[in-house]
LUMDO-388878 format. One record per residue: x, y, z of N, C-alpha, C in turn; residue in three letters. Coordinates in Angstrom, 1 decimal, padded with zeros to 4 digits, m for minus. Layout:
BEGIN
X:Y:Z:X:Y:Z:X:Y:Z:ALA;
...
//
This chain:
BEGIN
067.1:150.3:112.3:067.7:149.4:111.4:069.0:148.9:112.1:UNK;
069.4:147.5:112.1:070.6:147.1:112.7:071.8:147.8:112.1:UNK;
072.7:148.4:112.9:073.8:148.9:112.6:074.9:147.5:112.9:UNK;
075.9:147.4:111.4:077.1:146.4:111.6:078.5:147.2:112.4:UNK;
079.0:145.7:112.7:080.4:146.0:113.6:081.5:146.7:111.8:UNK;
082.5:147.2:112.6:083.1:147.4:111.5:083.8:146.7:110.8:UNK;
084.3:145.0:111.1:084.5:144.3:110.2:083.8:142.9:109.6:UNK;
082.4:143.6:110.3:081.3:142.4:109.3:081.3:142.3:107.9:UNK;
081.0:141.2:107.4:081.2:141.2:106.0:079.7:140.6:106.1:UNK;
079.0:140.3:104.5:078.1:140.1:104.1:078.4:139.2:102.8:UNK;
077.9:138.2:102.6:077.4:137.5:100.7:076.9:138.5:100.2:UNK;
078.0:139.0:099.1:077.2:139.7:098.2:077.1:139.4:096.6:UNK;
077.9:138.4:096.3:078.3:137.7:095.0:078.2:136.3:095.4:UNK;
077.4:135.1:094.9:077.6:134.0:095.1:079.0:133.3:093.6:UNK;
079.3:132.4:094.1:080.2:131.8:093.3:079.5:132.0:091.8:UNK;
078.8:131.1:091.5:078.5:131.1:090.3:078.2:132.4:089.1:UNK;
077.8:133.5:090.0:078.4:134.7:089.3:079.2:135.4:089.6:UNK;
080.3:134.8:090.3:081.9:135.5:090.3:082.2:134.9:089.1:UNK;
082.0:133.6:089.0:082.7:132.8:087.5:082.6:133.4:086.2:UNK;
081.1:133.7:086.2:080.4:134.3:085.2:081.3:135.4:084.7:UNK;
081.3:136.0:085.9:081.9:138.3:085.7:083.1:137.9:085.1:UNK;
084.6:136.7:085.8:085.7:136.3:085.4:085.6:135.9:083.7:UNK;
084.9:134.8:083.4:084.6:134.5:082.1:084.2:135.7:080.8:UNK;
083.5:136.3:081.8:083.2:137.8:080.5:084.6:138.5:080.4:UNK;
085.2:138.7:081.8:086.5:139.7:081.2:087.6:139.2:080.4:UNK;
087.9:137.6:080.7:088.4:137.1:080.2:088.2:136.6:078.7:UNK;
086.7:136.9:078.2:086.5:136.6:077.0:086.5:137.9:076.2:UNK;
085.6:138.6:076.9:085.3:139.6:076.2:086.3:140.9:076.3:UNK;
087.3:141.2:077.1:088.3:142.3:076.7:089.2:141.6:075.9:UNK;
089.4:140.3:076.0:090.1:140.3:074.5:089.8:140.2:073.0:UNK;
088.4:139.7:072.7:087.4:139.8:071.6:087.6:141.3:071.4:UNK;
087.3:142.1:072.4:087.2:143.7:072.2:088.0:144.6:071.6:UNK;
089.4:144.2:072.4:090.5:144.9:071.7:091.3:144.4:070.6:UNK;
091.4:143.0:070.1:091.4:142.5:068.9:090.2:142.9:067.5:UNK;
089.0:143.1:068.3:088.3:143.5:067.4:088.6:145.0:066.9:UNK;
089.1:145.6:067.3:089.5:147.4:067.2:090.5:147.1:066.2:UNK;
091.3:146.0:066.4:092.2:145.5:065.5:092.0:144.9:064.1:UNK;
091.2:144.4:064.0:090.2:144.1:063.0:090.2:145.2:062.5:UNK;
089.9:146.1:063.1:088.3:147.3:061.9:090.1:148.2:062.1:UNK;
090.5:148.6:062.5:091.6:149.5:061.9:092.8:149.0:061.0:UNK;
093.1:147.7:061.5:093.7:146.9:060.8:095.1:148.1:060.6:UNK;
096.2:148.0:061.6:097.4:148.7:062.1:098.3:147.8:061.7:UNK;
098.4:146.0:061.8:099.3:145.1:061.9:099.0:144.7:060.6:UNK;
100.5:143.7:060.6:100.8:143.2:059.1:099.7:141.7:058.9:UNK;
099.7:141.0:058.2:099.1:140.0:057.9:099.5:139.0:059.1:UNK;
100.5:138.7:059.7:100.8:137.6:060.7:100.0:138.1:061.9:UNK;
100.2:139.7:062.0:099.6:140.1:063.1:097.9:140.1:063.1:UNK;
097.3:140.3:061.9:095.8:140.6:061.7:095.5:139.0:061.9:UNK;
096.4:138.4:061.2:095.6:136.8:061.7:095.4:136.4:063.2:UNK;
097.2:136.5:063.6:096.8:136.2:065.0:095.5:137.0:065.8:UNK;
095.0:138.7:065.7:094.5:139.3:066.3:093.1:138.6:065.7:UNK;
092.7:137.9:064.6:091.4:137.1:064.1:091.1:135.9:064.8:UNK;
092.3:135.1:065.5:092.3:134.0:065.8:091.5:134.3:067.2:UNK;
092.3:135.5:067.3:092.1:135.3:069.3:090.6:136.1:069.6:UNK;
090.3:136.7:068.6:088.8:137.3:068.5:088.0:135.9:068.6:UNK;
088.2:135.0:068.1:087.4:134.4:067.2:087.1:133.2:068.4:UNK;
088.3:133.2:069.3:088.7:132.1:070.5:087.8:132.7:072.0:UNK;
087.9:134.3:071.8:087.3:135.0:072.7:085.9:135.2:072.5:UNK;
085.5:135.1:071.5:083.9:135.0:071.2:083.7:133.8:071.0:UNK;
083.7:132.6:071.2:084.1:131.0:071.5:084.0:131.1:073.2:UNK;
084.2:131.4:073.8:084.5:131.3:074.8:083.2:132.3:075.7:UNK;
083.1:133.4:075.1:081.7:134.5:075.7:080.7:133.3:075.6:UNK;
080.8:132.6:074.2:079.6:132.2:073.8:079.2:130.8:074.9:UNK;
079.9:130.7:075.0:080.0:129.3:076.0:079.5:129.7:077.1:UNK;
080.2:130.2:078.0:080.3:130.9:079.0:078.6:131.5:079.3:UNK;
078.4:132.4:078.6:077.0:132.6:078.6:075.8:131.9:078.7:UNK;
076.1:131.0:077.6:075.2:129.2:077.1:075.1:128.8:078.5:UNK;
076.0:128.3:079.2:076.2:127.3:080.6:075.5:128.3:081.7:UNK;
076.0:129.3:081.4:075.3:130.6:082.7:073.6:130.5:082.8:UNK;
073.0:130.5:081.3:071.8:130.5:081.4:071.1:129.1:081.8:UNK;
071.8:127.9:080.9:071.0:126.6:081.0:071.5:126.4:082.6:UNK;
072.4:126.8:083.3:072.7:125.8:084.4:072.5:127.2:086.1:UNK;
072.2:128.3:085.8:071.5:129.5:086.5:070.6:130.1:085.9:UNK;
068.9:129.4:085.8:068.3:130.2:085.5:067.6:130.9:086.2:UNK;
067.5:130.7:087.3:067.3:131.3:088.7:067.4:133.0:088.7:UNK;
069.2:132.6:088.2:069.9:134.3:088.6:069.4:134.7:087.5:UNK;
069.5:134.2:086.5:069.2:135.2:085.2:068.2:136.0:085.3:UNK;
067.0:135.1:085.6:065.6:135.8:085.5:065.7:137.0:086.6:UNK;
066.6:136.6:087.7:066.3:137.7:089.2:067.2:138.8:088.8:UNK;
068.0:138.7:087.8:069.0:139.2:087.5:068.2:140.7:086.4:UNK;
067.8:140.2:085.6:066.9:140.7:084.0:065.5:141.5:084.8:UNK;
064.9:140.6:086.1:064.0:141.8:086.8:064.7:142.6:087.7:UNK;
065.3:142.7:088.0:066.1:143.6:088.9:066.7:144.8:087.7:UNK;
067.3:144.5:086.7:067.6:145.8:085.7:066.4:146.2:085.1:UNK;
065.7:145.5:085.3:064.0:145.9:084.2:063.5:147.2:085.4:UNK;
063.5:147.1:086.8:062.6:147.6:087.3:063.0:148.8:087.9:UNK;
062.5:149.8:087.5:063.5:151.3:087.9:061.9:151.8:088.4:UNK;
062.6:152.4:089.7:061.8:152.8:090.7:062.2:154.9:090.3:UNK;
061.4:155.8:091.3:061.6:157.4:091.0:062.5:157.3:092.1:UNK;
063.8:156.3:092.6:064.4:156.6:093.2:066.2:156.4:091.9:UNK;
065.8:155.5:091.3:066.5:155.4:089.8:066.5:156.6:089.1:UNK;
065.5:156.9:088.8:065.2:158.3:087.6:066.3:159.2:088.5:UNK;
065.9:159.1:090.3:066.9:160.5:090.8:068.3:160.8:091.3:UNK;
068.4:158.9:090.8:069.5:158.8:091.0:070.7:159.2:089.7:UNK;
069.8:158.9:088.3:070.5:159.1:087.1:070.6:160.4:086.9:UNK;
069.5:161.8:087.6:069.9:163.1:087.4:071.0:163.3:087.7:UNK;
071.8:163.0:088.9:072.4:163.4:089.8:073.9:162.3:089.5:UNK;
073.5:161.4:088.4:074.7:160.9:087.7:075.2:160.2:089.1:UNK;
074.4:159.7:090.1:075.0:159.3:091.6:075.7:159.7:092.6:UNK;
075.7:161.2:092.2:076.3:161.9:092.7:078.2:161.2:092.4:UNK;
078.2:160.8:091.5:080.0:160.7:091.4:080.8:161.9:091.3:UNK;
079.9:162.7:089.8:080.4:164.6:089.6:080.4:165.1:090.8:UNK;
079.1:165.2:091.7:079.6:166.2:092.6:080.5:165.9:093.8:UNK;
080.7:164.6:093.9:081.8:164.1:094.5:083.7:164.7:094.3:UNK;
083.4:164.9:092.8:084.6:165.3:092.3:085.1:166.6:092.4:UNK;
083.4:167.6:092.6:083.9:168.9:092.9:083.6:169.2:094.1:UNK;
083.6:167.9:095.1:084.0:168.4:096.4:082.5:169.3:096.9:UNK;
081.0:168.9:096.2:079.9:169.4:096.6:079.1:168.4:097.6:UNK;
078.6:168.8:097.9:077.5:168.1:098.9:076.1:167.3:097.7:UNK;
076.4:166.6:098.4:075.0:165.5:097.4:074.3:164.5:098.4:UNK;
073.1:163.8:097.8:072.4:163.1:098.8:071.9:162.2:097.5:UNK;
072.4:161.1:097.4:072.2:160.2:097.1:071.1:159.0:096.9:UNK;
070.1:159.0:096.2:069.3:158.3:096.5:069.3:156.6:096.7:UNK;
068.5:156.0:097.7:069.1:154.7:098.5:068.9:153.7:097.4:UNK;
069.2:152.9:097.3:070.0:151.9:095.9:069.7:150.6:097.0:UNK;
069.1:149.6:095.8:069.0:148.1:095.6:070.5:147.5:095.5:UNK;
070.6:146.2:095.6:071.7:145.6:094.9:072.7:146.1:093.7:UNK;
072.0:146.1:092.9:072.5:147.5:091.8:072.0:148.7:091.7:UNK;
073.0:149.4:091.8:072.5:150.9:091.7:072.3:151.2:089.9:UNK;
071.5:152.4:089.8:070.8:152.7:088.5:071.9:152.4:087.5:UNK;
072.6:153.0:087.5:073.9:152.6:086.3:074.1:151.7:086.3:UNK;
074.4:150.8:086.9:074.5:149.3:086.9:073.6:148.4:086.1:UNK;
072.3:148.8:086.6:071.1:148.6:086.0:071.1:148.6:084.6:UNK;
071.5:150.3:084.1:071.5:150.8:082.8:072.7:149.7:081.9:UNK;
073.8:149.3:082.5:074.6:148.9:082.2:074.6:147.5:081.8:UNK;
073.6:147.1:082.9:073.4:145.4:082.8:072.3:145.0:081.6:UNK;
071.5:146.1:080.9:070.6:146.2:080.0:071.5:145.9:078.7:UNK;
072.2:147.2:079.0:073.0:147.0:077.8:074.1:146.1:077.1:UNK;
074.6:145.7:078.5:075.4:144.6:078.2:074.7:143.1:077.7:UNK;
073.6:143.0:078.7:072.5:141.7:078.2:072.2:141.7:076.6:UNK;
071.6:142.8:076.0:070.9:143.0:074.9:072.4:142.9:073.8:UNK;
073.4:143.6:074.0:074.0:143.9:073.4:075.4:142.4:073.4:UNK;
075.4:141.9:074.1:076.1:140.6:074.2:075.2:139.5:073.2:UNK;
074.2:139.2:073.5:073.6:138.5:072.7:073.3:138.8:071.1:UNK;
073.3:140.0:070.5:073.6:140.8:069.6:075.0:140.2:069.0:UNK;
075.8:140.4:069.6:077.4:140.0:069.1:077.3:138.4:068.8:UNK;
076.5:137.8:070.0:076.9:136.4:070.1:076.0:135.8:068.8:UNK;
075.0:136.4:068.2:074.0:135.8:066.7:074.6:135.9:066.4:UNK;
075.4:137.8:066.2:075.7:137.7:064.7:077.0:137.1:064.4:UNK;
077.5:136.8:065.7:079.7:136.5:065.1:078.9:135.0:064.7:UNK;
077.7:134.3:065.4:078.0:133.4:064.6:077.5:133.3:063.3:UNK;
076.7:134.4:063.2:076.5:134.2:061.6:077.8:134.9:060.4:UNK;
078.5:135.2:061.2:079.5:135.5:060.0:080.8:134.3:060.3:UNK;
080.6:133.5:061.6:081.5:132.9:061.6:081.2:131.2:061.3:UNK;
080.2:130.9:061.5:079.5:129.8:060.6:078.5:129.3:060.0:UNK;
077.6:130.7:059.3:076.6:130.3:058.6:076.7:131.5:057.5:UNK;
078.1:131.8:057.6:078.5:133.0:056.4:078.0:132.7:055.1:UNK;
078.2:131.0:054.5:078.5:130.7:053.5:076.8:129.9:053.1:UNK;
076.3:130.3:053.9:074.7:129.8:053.9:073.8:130.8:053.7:UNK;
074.1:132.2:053.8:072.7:133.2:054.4:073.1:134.2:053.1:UNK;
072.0:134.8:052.8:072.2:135.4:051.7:072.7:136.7:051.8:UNK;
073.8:137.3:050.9:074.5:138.8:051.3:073.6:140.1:052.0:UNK;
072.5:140.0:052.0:071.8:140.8:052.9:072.3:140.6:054.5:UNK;
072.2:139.9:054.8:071.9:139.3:055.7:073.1:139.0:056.4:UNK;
074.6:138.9:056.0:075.7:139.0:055.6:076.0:140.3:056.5:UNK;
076.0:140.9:055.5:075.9:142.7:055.8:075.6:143.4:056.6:UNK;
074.4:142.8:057.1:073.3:143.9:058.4:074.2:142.7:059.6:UNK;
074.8:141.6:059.4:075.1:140.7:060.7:076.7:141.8:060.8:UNK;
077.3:141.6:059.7:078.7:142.6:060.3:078.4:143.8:060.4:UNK;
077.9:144.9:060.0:077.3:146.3:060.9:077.1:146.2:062.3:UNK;
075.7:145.5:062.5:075.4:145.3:063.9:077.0:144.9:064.8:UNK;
077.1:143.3:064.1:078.6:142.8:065.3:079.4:144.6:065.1:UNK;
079.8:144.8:064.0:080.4:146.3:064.3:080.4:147.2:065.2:UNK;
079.2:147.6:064.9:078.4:149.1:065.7:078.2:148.4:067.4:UNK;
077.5:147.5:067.5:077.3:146.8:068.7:078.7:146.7:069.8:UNK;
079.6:146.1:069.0:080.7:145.4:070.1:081.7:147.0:070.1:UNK;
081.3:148.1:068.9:082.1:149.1:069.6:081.5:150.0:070.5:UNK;
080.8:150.1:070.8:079.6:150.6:071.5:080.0:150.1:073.2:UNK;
079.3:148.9:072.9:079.6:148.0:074.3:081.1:148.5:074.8:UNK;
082.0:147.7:073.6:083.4:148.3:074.3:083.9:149.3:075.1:UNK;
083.8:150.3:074.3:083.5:151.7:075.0:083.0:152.1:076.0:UNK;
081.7:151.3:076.1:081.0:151.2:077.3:082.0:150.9:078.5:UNK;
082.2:149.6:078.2:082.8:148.9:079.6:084.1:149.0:080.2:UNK;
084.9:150.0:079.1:086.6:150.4:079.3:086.2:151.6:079.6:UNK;
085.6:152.3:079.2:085.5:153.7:079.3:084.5:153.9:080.7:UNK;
083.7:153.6:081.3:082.9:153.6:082.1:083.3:152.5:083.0:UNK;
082.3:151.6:082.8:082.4:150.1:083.5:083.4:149.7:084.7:UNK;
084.7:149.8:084.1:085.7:148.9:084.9:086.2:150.3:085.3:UNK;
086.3:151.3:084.7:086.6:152.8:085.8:086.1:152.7:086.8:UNK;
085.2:152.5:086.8:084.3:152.7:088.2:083.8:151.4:089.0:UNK;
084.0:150.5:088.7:084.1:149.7:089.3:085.1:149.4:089.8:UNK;
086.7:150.0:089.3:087.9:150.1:090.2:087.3:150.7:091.3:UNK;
086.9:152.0:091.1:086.6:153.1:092.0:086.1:152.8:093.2:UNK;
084.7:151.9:092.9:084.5:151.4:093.8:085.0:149.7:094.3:UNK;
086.3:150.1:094.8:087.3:148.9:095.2:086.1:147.7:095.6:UNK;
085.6:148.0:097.2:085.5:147.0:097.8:084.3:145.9:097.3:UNK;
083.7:146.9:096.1:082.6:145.8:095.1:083.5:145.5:094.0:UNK;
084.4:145.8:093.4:085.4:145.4:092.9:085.8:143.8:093.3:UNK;
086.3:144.0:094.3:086.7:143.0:095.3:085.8:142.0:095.3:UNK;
084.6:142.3:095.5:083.7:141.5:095.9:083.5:140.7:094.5:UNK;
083.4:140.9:093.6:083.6:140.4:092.9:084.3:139.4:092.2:UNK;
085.3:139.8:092.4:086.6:139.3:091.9:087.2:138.4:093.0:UNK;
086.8:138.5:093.7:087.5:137.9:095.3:086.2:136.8:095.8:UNK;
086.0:136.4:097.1:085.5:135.8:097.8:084.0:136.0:097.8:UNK;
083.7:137.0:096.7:082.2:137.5:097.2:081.5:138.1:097.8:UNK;
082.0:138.6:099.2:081.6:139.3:100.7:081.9:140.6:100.1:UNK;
081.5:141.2:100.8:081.7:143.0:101.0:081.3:143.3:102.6:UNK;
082.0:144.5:102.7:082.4:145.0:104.3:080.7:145.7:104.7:UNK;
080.2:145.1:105.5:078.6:145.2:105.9:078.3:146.7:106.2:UNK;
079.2:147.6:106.2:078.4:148.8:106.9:078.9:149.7:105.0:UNK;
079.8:149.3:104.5:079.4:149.4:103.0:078.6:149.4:102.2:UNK;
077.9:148.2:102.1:076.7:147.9:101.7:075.6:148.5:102.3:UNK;
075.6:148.6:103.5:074.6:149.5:104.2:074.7:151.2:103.9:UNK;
075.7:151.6:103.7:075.8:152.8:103.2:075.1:152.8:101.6:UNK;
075.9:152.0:100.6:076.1:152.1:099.4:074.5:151.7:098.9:UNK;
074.0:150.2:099.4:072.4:149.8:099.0:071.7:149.5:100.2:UNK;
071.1:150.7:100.6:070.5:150.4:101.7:069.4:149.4:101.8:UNK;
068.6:149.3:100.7:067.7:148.7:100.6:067.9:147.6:100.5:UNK;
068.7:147.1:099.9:069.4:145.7:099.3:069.8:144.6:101.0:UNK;
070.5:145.9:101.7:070.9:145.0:103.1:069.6:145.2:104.0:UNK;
068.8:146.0:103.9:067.9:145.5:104.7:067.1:145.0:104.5:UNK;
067.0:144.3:103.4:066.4:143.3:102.7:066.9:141.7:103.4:UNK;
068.3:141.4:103.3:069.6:140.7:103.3:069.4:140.4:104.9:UNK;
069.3:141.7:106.2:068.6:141.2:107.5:067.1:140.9:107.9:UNK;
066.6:140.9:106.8:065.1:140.0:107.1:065.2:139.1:106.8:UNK;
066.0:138.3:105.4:066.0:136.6:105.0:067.1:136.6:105.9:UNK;
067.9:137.0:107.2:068.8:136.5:108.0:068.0:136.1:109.1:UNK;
066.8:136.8:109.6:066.3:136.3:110.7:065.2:135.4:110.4:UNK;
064.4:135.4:109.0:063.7:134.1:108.6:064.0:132.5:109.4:UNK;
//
């Protein structure tokens, strides 16, 4: 297998879903933590409004953001939705071993099983964020413009779900998610930055992925 120089970089994010990842954080960590604000409701009336407005501006903006992602990359979506669908018994051994992050922490020896583009948690993570974003995005609109049309059943099970769902997810993606995607800086980076990642990275981190990445290079 080709070995890279040490400051080769690689495409690992194209533009259009750097935009995408920016538009979620930017929508959805403030929908999120305004929404905590909502259901505990800490602040006085000026403050619960403002924290309603900006929920309401932030799920306005997921919702968009998402809409344009799909109609105008349907490409990625679908390559996107088979890639988390499809878990190989190198996934299963990777989720035993939790990716080996724990035994990293206590300083044990681990062997890693070799990873696609996304590694299994990623995977797990991009399921749940798919399923569970579109969940938020029905129901905020049914409580936020078809409240006054649907009958109180219906009412009810739409704010539970937006409830139970967006604290769920939340949780998910502060508590897990962005931990570890700090963690791992240089996909961090990649994301958030220019796209690239440092080539013998990727080749460590998804092996499969880049030697995939040097066959459509010599095509």
């Amino acid at each position: 297998m080709k070995k890279f120089k040490g400051n080769e970089r690689i495409l690992h994010h194209k533009l259009p879903t750097r935009l995408f990842h920016w538009c979620l954080v930017l929508s959805f960590l403030p929908a999120g933590f305004t929404g905590l604000i909502l259901f505990f409701r800490p602040l006085g009336d000026a403050g619960m409004n403002l924290a309603m407005q900006v929920h309401i501006v932030g799920g306005m903006v997921l919702f968009i953001a998402c809409t344009l992602f799909f109609l105008l990359c349907p490409g990625r979506v679908i390559s996107f939705w088979r890639e988390i669908t499809t878990w190989t018994d190198d996934d299963y051994a990777w989720m035993k071993i939790s990716g080996g992050y724990i035994h990293k922490f206590l300083l044990l020896e681990y062997e890693v099983p070799p990873m696609n583009k996304l590694n299994s948690g990623q995977k797990m993570m991009g399921v749940m964020v798919l399923v569970g974003t579109i969940l938020l995005i029905l129901t905020g609109l049914v409580l936020y413009i078809a409240l006054p049309l649907v009958p109180k059943e219906i009412a009810f099970y739409a704010d539970r779900i937006h409830l139970v769902v967006g604290i769920f997810l939340f949780m998910c993606v502060v508590g897990g998610h962005i931990p570890l995607g700090i963690y791992n800086w240089p996909e961090f980076c990649s994301m958030f930055g220019d796209g690239t990642i440092n080539a013998q990275h990727a080749q460590e981190h998804h092996p499969l992925w880049t030697k995939h990445e040097i066959k459509e290079t010599k095509k």
